[in-house]
C-alpha positions as CSV (number, residue, x, y, z in Angstrom):
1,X,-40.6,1.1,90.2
2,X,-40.2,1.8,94.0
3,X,-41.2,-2.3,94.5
4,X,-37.7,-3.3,92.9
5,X,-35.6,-1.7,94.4
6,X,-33.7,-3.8,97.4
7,X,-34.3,-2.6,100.5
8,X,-30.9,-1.0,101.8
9,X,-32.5,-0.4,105.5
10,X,-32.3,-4.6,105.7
11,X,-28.9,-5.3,104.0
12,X,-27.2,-2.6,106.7
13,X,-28.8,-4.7,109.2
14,X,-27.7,-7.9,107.9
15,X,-24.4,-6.4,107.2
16,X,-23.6,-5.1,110.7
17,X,-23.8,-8.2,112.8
18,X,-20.9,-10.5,113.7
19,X,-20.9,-13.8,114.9
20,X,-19.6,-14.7,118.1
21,X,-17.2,-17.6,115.9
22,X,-16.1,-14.5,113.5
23,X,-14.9,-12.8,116.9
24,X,-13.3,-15.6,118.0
25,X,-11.5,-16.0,114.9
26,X,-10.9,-11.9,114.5
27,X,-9.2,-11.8,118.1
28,X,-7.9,-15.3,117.9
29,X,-9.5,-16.4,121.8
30,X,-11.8,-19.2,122.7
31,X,-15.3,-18.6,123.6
32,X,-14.5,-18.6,127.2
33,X,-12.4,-15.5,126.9
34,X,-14.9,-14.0,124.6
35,X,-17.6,-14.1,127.2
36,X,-15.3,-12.7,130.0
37,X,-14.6,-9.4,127.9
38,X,-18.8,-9.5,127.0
39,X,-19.4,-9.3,130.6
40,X,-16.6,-7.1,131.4
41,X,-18.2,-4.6,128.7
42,X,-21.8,-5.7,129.7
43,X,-22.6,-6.5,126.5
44,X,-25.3,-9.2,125.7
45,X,-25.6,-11.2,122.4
46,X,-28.3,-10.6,119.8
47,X,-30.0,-14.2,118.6
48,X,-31.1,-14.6,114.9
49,X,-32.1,-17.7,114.1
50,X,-30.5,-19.1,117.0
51,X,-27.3,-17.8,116.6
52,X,-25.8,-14.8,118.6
53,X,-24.3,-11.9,116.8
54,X,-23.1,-8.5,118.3
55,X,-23.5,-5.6,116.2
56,X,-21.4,-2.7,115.1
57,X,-21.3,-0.8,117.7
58,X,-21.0,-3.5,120.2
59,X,-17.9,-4.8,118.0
60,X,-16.4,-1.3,118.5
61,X,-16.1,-1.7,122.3
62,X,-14.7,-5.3,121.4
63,X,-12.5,-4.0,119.7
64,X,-11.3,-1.4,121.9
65,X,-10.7,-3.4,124.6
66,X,-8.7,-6.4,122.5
67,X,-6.3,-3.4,121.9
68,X,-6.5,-2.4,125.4
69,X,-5.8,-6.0,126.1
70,X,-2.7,-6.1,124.0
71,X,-1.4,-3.3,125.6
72,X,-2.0,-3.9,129.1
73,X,-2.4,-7.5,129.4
74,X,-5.3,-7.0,131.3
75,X,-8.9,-6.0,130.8
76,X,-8.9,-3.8,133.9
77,X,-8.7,-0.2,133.1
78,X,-10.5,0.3,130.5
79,X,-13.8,2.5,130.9
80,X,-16.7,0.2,131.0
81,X,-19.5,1.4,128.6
82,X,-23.4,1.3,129.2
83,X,-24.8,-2.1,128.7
84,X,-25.9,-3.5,125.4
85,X,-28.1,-6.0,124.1
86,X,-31.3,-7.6,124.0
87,X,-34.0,-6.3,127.2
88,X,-34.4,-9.0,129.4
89,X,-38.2,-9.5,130.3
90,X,-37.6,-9.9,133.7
91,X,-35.9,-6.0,133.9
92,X,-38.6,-3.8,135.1
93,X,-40.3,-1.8,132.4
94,X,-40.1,2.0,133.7
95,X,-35.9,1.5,134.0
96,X,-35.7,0.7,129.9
97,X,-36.0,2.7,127.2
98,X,-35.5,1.4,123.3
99,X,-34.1,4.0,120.1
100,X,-35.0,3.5,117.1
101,X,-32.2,4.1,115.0
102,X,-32.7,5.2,111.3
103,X,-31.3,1.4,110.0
104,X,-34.5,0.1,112.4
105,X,-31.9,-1.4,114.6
106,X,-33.4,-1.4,118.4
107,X,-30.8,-0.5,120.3
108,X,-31.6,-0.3,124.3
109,X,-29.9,2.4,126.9
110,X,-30.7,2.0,130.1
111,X,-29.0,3.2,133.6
112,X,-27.4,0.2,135.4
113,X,-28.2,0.1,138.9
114,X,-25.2,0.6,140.0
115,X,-21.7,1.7,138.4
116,X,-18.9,-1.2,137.9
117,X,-16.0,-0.4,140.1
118,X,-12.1,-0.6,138.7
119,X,-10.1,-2.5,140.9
120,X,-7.3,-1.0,143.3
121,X,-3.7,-1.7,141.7
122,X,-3.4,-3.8,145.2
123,X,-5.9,-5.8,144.0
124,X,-4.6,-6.0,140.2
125,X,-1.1,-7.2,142.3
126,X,-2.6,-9.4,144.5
127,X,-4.7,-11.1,141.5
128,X,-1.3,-11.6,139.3
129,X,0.1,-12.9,142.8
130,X,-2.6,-15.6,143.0
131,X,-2.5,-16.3,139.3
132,X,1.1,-16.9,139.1
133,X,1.5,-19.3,142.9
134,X,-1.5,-21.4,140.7
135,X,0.6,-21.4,137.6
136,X,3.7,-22.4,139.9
137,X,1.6,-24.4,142.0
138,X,0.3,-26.6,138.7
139,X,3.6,-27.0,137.5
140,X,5.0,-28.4,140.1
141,X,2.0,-30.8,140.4
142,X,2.6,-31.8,137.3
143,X,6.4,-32.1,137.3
144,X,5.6,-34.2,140.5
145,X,3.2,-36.6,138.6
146,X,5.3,-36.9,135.7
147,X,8.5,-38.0,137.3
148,X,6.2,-40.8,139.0
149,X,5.3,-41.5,135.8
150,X,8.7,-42.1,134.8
151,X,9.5,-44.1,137.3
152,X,7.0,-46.6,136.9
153,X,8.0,-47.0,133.6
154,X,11.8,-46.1,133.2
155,X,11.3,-48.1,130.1
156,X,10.3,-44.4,128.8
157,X,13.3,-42.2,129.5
158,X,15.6,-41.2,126.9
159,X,18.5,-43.4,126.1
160,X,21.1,-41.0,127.6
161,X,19.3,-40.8,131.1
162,X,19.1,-44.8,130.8
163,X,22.7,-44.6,130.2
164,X,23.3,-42.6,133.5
165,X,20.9,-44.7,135.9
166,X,22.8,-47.9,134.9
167,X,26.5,-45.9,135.4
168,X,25.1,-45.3,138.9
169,X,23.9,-49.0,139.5
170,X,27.4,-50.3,138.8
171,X,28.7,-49.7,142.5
172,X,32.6,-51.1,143.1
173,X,32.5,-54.6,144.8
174,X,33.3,-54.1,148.8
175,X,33.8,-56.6,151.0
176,X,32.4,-56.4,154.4
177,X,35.4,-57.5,156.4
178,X,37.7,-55.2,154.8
179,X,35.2,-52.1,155.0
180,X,34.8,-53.2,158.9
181,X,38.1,-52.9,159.6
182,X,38.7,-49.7,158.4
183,X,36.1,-48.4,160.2
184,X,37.1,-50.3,163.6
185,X,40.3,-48.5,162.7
186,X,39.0,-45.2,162.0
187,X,37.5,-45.0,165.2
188,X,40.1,-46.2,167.6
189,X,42.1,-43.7,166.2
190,X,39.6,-41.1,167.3
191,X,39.4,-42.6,170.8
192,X,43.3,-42.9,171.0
193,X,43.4,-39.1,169.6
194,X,40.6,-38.1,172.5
């Protein structure tokens, strides 16, 4: 009787891991960004079958700091947990210690050699600084490039800026002599005046 029942230990296993696409999907970020808040929370992927999950409690921390994130607009700030994941082999062995929890997850704690420090609000300031003269700095590139763009191939602009370029090209008719004698006369009258 004992061999048919399922074996619930397995199924809270199964059930317990996320995929890194789920996350993506759950906090609605690339991958990129995904890996920058793993790192931040020094949490490393499981692999199963060649695909990384994070488990439960990893997910928690994820979780925490996406609403962290939406509050702050930052990751900075919020308390860094004890690093998660898989043992890397080339950690040394006396430094790493495995529990047993009661679903048979492994789940390593181990002391990092040495604490993460929180940035200074200076340096939150001076990285927003930076961040926005690149934002500025890329826009302007690319409003530079653009109007090249343009106008190597006018052919492009709307009709109403088309409009305007042509007003400006129709210049009144002058004629030299005329415009030479008014300024010959224009200046004698400043010499006469002086």
């Amino acid at each position: 009787m004992a061999d048919n029942q399922p074996d619930t230990t397995q199924n809270d296993v199964e059930n317990s891991k996320i995929s890194i696409l789920e996350l993506q999907e759950k906090y609605g970020i690339g991958r990129d960004p995904l890996y920058a808040r793993m790192r931040y929370l020094q949490i490393k992927t499981w692999k199963v079958s060649g695909k990384a999950y994070l488990y439960a409690d990893q997910v928690a921390h994820m979780d925490a700091l996406h609403d962290h994130i939406k509050a702050t607009g930052r990751m900075e700030g919020y308390p860094v947990p004890e690093p998660s994941g898989p043992i890397e082999e080339e950690q040394p062995a006396p430094t790493t210690t495995l529990t047993v929890a009661s679903t048979q997850q492994v789940t390593p704690s181990y002391a990092p050699k040495q604490k993460r420090t929180q940035s200074s609000p200076q340096d939150d300031v001076a990285a927003i600084v930076t961040s926005a003269q690149n934002k500025a700095a890329g826009t302007l590139i690319a409003e530079n490039v653009l109007a090249q763009h343009f106008i190597q191939n006018p052919e492009l602009l709307p009709d109403e800026l088309k409009a305007k370029i042509q007003e400006s090209a129709q210049m009144p008719s002058v004629d030299p002599f005329a415009y030479a004698d008014s300024l010959i006369g224009i200046a004698m009258g400043s010499i006469i005046a002086a």
